[in-house]
C-alpha positions as CSV (number, residue, x, y, z in Angstrom):
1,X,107.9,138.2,136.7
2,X,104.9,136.3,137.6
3,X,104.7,133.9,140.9
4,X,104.6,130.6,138.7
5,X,107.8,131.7,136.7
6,X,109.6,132.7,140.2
7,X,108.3,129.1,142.0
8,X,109.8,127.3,139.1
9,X,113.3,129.3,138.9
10,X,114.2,128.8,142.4
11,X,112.9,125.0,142.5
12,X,115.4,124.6,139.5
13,X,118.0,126.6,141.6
14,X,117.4,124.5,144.7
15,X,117.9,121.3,143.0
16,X,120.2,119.2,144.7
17,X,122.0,117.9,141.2
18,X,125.2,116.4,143.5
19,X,123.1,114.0,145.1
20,X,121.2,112.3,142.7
21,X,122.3,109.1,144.0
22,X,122.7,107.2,140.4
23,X,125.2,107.1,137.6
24,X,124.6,106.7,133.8
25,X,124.5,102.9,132.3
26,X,127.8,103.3,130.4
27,X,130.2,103.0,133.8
28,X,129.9,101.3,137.1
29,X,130.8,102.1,140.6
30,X,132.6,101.0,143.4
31,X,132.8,103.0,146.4
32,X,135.0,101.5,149.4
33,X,137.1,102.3,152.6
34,X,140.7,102.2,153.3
35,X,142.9,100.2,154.8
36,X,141.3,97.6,153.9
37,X,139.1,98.6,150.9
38,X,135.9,97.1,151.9
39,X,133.3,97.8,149.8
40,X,130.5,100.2,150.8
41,X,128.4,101.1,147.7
42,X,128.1,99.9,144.4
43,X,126.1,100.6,141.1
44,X,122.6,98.5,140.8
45,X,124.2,97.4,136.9
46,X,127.5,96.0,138.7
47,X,126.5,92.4,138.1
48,X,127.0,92.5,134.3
49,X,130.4,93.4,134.6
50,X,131.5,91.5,137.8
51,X,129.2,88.4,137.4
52,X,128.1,88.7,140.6
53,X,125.4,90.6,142.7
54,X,125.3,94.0,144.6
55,X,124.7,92.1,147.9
56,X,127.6,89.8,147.2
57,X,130.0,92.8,147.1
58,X,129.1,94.9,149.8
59,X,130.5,94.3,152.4
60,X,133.7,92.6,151.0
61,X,136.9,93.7,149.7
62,X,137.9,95.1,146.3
63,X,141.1,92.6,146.2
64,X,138.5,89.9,145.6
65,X,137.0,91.6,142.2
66,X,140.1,93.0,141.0
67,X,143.6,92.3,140.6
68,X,146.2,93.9,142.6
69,X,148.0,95.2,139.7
70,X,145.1,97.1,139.2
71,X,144.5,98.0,142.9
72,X,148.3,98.8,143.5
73,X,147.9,101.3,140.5
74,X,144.4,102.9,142.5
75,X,146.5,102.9,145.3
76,X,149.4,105.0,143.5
77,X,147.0,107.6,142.1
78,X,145.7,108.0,145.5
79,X,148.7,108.6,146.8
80,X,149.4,111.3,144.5
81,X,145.9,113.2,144.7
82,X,143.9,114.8,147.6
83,X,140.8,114.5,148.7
84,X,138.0,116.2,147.3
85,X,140.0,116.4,143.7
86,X,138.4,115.9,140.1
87,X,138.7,112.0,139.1
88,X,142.3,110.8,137.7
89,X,142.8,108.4,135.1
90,X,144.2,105.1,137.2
91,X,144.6,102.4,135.2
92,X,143.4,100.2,132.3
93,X,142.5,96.3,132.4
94,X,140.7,93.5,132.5
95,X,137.9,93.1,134.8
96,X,135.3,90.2,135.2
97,X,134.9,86.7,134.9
98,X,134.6,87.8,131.0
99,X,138.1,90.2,131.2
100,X,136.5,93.1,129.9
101,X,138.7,96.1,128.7
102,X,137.8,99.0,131.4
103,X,139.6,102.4,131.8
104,X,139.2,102.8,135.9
105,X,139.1,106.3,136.8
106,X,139.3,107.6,140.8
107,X,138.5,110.2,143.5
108,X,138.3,110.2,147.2
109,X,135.9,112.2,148.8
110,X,135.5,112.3,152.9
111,X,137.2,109.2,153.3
112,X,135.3,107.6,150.4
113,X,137.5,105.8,147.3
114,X,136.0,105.8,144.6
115,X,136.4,103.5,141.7
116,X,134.7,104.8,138.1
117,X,134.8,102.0,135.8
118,X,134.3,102.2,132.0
119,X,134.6,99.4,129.5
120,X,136.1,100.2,126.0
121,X,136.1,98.8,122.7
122,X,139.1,96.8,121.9
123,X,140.6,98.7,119.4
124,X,144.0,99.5,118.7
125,X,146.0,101.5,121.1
126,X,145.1,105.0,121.7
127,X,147.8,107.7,121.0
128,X,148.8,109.6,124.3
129,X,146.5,112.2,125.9
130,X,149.2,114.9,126.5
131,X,151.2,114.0,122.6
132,X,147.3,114.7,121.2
133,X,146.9,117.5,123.3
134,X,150.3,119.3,122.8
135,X,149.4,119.2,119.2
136,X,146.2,121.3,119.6
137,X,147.8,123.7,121.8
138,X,150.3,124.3,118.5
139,X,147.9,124.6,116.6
140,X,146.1,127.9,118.2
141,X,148.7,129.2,119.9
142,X,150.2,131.0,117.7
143,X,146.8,133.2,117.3
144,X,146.9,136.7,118.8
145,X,143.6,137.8,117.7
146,X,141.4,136.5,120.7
147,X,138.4,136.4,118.0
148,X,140.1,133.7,115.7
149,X,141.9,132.0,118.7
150,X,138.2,130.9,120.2
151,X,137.4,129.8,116.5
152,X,140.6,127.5,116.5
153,X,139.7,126.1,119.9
154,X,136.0,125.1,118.7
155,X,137.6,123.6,115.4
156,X,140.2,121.9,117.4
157,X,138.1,120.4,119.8
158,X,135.3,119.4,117.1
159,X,138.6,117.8,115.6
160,X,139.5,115.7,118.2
161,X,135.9,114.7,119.5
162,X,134.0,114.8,116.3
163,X,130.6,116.1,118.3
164,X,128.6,117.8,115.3
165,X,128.3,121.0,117.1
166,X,131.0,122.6,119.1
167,X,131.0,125.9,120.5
168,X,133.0,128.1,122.5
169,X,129.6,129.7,125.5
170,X,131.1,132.8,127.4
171,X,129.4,133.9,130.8
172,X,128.5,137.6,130.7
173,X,128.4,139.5,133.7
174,X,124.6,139.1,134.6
175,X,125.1,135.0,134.1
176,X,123.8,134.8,130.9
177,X,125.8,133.1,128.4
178,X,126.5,133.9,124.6
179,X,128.1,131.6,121.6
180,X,131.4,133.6,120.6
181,X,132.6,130.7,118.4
182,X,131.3,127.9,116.5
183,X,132.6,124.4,114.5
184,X,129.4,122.5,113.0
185,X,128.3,120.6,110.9
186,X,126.7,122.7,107.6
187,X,123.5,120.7,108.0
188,X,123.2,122.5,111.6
189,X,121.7,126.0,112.1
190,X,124.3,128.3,113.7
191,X,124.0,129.8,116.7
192,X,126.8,131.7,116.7
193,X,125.8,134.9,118.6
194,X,122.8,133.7,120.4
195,X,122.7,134.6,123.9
196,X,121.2,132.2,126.4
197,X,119.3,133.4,129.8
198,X,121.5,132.7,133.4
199,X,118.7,129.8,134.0
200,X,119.3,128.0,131.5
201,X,122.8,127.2,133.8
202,X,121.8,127.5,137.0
203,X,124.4,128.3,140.0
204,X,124.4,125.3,141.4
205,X,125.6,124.0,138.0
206,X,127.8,126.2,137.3
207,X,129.7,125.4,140.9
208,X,129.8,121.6,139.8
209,X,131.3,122.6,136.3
210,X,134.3,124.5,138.6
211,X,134.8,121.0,140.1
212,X,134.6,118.7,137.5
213,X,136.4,120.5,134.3
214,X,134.7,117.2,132.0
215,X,131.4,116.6,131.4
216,X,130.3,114.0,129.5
217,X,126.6,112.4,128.5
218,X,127.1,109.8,125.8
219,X,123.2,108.8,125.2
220,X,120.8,111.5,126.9
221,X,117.8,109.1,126.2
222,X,119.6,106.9,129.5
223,X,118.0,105.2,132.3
224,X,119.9,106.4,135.5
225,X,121.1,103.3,137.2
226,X,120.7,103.4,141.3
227,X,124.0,103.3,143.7
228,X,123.2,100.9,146.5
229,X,123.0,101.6,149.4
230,X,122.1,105.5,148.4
231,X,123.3,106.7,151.8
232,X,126.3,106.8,153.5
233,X,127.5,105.5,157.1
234,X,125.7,108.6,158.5
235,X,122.5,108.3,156.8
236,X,123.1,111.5,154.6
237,X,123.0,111.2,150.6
238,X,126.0,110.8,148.4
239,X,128.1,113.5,147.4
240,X,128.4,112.6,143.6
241,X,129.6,116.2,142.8
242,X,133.3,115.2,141.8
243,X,132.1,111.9,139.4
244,X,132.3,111.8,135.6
245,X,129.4,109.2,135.8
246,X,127.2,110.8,138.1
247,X,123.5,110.6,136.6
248,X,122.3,114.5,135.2
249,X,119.5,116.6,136.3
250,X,115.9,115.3,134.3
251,X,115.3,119.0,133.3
252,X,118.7,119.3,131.7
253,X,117.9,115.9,129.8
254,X,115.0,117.8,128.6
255,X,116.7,120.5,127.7
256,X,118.9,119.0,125.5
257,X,115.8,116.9,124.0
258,X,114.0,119.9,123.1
259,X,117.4,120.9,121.4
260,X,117.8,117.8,119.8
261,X,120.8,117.0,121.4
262,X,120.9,113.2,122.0
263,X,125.1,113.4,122.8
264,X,126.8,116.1,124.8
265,X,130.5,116.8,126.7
266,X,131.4,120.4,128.1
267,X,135.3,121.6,129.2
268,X,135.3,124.2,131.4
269,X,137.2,127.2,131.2
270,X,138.2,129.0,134.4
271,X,139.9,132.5,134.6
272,X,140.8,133.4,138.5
273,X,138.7,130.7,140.0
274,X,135.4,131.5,137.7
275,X,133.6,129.7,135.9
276,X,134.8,131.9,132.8
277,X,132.7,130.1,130.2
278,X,132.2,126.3,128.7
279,X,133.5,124.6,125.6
280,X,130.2,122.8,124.5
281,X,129.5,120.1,122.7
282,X,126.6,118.7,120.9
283,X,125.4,115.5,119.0
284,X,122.8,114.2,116.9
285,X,123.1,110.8,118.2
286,X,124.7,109.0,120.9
287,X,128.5,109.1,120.6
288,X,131.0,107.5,122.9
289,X,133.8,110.0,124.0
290,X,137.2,107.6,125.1
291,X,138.2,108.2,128.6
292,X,141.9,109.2,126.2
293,X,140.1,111.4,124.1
294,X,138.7,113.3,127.2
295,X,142.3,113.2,129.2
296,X,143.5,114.9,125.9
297,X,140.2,117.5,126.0
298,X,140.4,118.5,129.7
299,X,144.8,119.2,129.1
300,X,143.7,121.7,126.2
301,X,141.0,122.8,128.5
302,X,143.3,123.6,130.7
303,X,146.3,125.7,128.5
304,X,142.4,127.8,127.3
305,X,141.9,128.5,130.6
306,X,145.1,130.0,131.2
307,X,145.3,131.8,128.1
308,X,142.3,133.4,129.2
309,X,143.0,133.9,132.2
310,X,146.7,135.8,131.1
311,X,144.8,137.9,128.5
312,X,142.7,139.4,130.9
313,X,145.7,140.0,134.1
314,X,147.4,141.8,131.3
315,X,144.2,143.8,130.6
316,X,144.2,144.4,134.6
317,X,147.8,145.4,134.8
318,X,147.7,147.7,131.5
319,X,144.7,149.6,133.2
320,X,146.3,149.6,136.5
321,X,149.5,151.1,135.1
322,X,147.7,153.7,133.3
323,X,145.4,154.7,136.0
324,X,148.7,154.8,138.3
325,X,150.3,157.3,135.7
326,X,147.3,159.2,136.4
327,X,147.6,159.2,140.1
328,X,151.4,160.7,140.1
329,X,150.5,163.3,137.5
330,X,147.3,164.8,139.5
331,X,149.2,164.3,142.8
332,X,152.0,166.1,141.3
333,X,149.8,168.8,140.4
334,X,147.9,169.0,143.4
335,X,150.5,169.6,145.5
336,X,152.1,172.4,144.1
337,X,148.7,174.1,144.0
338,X,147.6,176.7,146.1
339,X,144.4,174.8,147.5
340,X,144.4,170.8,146.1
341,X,141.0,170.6,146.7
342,X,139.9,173.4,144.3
343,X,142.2,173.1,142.2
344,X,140.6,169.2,141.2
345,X,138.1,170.7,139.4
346,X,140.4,171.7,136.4
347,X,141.9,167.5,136.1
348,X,138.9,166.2,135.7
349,X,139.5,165.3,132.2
350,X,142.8,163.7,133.5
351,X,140.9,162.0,136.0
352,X,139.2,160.8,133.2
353,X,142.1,158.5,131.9
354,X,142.4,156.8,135.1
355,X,139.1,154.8,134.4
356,X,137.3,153.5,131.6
357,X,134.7,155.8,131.3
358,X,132.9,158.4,129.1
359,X,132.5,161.1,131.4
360,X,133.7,162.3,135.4
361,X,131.8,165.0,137.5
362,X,132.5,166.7,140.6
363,X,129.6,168.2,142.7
364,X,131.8,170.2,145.7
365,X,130.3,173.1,147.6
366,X,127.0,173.2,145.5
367,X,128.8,173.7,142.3
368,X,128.4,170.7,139.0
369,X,131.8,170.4,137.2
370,X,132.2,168.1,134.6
371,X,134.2,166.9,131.1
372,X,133.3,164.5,128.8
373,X,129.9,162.9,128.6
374,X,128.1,163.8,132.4
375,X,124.6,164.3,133.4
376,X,123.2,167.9,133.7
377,X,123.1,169.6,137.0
378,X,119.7,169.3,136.8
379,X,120.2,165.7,137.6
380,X,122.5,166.0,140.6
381,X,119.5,165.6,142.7
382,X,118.8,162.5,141.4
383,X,122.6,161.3,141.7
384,X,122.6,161.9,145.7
385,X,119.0,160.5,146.3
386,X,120.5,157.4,144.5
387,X,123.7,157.5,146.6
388,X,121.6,158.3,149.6
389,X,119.5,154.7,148.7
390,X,122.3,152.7,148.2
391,X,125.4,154.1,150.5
392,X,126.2,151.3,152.9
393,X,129.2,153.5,154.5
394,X,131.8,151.3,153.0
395,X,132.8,153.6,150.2
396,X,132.2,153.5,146.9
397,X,128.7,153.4,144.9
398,X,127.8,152.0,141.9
399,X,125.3,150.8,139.1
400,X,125.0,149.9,135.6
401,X,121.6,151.1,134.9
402,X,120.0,154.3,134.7
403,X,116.9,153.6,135.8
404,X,118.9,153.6,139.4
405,X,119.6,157.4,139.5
406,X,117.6,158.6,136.8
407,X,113.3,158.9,136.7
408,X,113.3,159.1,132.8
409,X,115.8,157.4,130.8
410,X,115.3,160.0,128.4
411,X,116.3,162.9,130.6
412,X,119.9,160.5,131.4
413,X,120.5,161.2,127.8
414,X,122.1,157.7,127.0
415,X,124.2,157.9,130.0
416,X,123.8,154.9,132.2
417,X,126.5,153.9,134.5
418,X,127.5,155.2,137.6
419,X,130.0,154.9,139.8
420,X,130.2,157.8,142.8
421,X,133.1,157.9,145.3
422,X,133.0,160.4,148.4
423,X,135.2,162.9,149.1
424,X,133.6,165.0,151.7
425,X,130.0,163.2,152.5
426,X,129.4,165.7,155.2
427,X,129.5,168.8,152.6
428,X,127.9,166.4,149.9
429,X,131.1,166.6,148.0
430,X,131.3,163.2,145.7
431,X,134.1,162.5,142.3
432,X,131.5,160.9,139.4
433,X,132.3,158.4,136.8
434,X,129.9,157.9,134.1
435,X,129.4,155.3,131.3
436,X,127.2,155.5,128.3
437,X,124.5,152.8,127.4
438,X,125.4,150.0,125.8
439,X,122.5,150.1,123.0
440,X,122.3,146.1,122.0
441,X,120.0,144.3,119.9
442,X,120.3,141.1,121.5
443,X,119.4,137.5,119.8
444,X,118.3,135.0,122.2
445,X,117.4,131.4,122.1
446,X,114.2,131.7,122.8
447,X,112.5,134.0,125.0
448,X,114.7,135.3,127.9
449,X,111.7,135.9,129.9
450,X,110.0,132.0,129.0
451,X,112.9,129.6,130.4
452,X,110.3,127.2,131.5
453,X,107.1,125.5,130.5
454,X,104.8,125.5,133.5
455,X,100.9,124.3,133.8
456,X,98.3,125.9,134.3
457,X,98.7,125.1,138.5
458,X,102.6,126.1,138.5
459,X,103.4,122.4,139.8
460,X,105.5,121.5,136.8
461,X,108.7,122.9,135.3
462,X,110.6,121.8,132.3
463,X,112.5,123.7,129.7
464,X,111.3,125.7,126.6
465,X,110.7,123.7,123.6
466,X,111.6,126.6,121.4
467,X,115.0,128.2,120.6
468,X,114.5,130.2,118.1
469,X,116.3,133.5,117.6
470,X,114.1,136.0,119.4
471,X,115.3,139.7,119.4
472,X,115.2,142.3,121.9
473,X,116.8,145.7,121.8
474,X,118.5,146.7,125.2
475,X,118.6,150.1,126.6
476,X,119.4,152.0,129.4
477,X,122.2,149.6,130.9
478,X,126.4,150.5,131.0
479,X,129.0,147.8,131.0
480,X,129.4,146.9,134.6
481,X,131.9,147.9,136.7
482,X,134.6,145.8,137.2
483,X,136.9,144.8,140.3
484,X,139.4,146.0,138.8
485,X,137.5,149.3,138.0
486,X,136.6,149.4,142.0
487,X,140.2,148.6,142.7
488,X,141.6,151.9,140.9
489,X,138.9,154.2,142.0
490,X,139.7,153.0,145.2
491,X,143.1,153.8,145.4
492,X,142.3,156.8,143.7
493,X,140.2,157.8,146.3
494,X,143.0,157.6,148.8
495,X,145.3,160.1,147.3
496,X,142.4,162.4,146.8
497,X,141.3,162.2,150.3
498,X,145.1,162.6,151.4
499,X,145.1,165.8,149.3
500,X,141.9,166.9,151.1
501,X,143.4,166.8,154.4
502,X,146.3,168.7,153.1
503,X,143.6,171.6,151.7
504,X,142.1,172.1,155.1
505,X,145.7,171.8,156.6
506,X,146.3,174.8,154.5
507,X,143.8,176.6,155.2
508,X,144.1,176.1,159.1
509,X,147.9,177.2,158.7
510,X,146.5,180.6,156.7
511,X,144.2,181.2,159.5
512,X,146.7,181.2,161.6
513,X,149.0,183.0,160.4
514,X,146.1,185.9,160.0
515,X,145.3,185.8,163.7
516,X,148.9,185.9,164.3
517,X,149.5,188.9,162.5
518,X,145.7,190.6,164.2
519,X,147.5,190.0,167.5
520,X,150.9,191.6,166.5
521,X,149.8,194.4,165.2
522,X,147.3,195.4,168.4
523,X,150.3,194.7,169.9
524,X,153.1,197.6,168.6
525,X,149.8,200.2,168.1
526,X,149.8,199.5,171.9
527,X,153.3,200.4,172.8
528,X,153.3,203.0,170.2
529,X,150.8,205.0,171.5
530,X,152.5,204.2,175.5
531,X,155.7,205.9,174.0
532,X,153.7,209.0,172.6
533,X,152.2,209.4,175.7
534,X,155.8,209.2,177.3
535,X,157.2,211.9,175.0
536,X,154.6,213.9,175.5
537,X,154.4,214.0,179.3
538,X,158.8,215.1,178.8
539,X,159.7,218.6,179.4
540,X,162.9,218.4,180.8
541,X,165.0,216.6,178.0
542,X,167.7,217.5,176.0
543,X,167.5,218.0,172.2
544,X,170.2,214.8,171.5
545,X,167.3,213.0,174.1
546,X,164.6,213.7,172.4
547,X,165.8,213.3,168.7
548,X,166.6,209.5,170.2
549,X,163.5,208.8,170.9
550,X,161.8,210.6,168.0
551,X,164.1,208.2,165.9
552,X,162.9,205.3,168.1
553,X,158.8,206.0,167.4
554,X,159.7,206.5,163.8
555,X,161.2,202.9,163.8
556,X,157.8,201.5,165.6
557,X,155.7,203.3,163.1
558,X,158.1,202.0,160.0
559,X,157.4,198.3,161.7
560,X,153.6,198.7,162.4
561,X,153.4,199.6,158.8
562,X,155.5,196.6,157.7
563,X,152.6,194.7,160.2
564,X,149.7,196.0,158.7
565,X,150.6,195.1,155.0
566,X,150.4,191.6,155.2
567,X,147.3,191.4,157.9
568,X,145.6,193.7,155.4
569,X,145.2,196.7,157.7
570,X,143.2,194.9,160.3
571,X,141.0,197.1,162.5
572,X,139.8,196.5,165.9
């Protein structure tokens, strides 16, 4: 990557996007404090609804703009919320010396209330949020294929927003994103199946889209319009993160220029507290999306995210349960074998089924055993200079690519992933699972490796102008390994160490029992010889006497035999 390309990615990463101090001209603002609600900021556009001036508002109190059936229904939602949460729907009234129809929206943030005002058409009266958006979630619910349940959730929404584009953009594992479903209008190209680079959403953004599940830009051609004062009490900017209005980054304005995208509105969709992927939306002109319509979007948004989120915990628990009927069978077997740990080298193709892999190898006292699809042994060397690299002494080891452990990725013979866990690191004994490159000819939207147009000094960034398919063929990289993955070879690693123990256990017992038997036998050739000396030194004995103790020295050579069975005829 060259320097001008890395300068301009991590000044688009350090962009502070939640304090851009200004909103967008469709809504105004009123920030103020409680008890008494004076107000502290407002937007510079606040005179054309309010009739008067910013300066003839700060400083003041809400109760003498609005009325207090609208501030007792602020104060209610309050009441119900906490701080730091995404704006709630408050109320809808008249506001102004001309009574304008505005849906008022609020949030409080470190102390801060904040009022998010929108005027609407008058029209007739909107149908409820939750009746429109029980009726969507009946309408894709019933789909078990998760391929034609993302298509009814881009038709749905495209339904209920009429955007001209809507797609359903999943977040792979490197950031990137990829269209997996598309509504549009047939004038539109598709871009079903494009795959878009990680900087195209940088982190930062991604964070906000966990906090704010609705994001809407009605006219990307805006003017942002400045909140006065632009700095709190303290002197420190305003956190805007958690407002609907709050005025977008210039390069993504760009962006969605160069896309010809004049309207836009994303719902996020969260599995386990991720930013899983986006619902996105796109128009051809500007389009006004009803603060009802969008109530209605972020509920169906919300029943997405949690049948995404239950598809893949019962992807987790089907794995877990499978690799725990692993662990019971090889622990099982283990333990009535004669020594567990050699005896793992014949389950590794049970081993196998406790992960998702393609092959496992064991490298244990210098030997390479394997099943399924493993390096050769004559890349073991490569394995341990890789684990060697790359062991922080907390366990377990992985990668996705092969160029990690492998000098040529035609010697890894389409094997890519790797994840090693120890079993004996003193004796370089390691358990190997392997996974085979995921060979993909990947269409991009433009060129992964061109997210910005830069001049010829580096000093200015802006989007690429061009997203046109562009095709690149991927090799030499696995699926990742999961959490989930870690989590089972983990607890797989436990009951193989536990065996382990038990194998030297066993062994120490056997050695012990040897030296036990040495030491017996020594002793009884000992007092057998003392009584042959005895017999011999007798002269004076009668025959019943010495048949006695011939009879007794017969017995002592019967039991030194008996001794010198099991020890295996020890010698001195």
């Amino acid at each position: 990557m060259n320097t001008a390309l890395e300068r301009a990615l991590q000044v688009c990463a350090n962009e502070p996007i939640h304090l851009s101090g200004a909103i967008q001209p469709h809504g105004y603002l009123i920030s103020c404090h409680l008890p008494d609600w004076t107000i502290h900021h407002v937007s510079a556009n606040i005179e054309s609804l309010m009739g008067v001036g910013p300066e003839d508002m700060l400083r003041h109190t809400l109760r003498e703009f609005l009325t207090d059936d609208l501030i007792q229904a602020v104060a209610e939602t309050i009441g119900f919320g906490e701080s730091g949460a995404p704006p709630q729907r408050a109320a809808v009234g008249n506001i102004g010396p001309m009574a304008h129809l505005c849906d008022v929206s609020v949030h409080v943030v470190d102390g801060l209330v904040h009022l998010e005002i929108e005027p609407q058409p008058r029209s007739a009266a909107e149908r409820s949020p939750t009746v429109v958006a029980q009726a969507m979630i009946a309408r894709v619910a019933g789909s078990d294929d998760i391929v034609d349940f993302h298509q009814r959730v881009a038709e749905q929404v495209r339904l209920l927003t009429g955007y001209d584009r809507v797609m359903v953009y999943r977040f792979r594992h490197d950031d990137s994103g990829e269209v997996i479903a598309e509504s549009r209008d047939s004038a539109l190209t598709s871009y079903l199946g494009l795959r878009y680079p990680a900087s195209d959403i940088p982190v930062q953004a991604r964070t906000l889209y966990l906090r704010n599940r609705i994001r809407v830009i009605p006219d990307a051609t805006y003017v942002p319009v400045p909140i006065l004062p632009d700095r709190d009490g303290r002197g420190a900017p305003l956190d805007l993160a958690q407002m609907a209005l709050r005025s977008v980054s210039p390069v993504h304005l760009e962006y969605l220029a160069n896309m010809g995208v004049v309207a836009s509105m994303s719902i996020s969709i969260v599995s386990a507290g991720r930013l899983w992927g986006l619902i996105a939306c796109h128009h051809r002109t500007v389009r006004r999306v009803p603060p009802g319509v969008r109530a209605a979007a972020d509920l169906f948004g919300l029943f997405v995210s949690m049948r995404v989120a239950a598809r893949e915990q019962q992807r987790a628990l089907a794995l877990e349960e499978s690799a725990r009927g692993v662990r019971e069978t090889l622990a099982l077997r283990l333990d009535n074998a004669i020594d567990p740990r050699l005896a793992l080298a014949t389950e590794l193709d049970l081993l196998a089924r406790a992960v998702d892999c393609d092959g496992v190898g064991l490298l244990q006292a210098g030997h390479w055993h394997s099943a399924g699809r493993t390096p050769g042994q004559g890349q073991v060397p490569g394995l341990l200079d890789w684990i060697q690299r790359n062991d922080a002494g907390t366990g377990l080891v992985s990668t996705d690519a092969a160029a990690d452990w492998s000098r040529d990725p035609d010697e890894a013979d389409g094997i890519a992933g790797v994840l090693a866990l120890p079993l004996d690191p003193a004796r370089e004994e390691w358990l190997f699972f392997f996974r085979c490159e995921e060979v993909q000819d990947v269409r991009w939207a433009g060129r992964p490796d061109a997210p910005f147009l830069i001049d010829e000094d580096g000093g200015r960034i802006g989007p690429r102008s061009s997203f046109a398919a562009w095709h690149e063929t991927v090799r030499g990289i696995g699926v990742p390994w999961s959490d989930a993955d870690r989590r089972i070879v983990g607890r797989l690693q436990v009951a193989l160490r536990e065996r382990y123990r038990h194998s030297v256990l066993h062994a120490e017992v056997g050695d012990l029992r040897a030296h036990r038997a040495r030491m017996d036998v020594r002793e009884q050739r000992t007092r057998l010889m003392q009584m042959s000396e005895l017999l011999d030194g007798l002269v004076h004995v009668s025959p019943q006497e010495a048949a006695q103790l011939s009879a007794r020295i017969n017995g002592l050579e019967a039991e030194l035999q008996s001794l010198i069975g099991p020890a295996h005829a020890v010698e001195e």
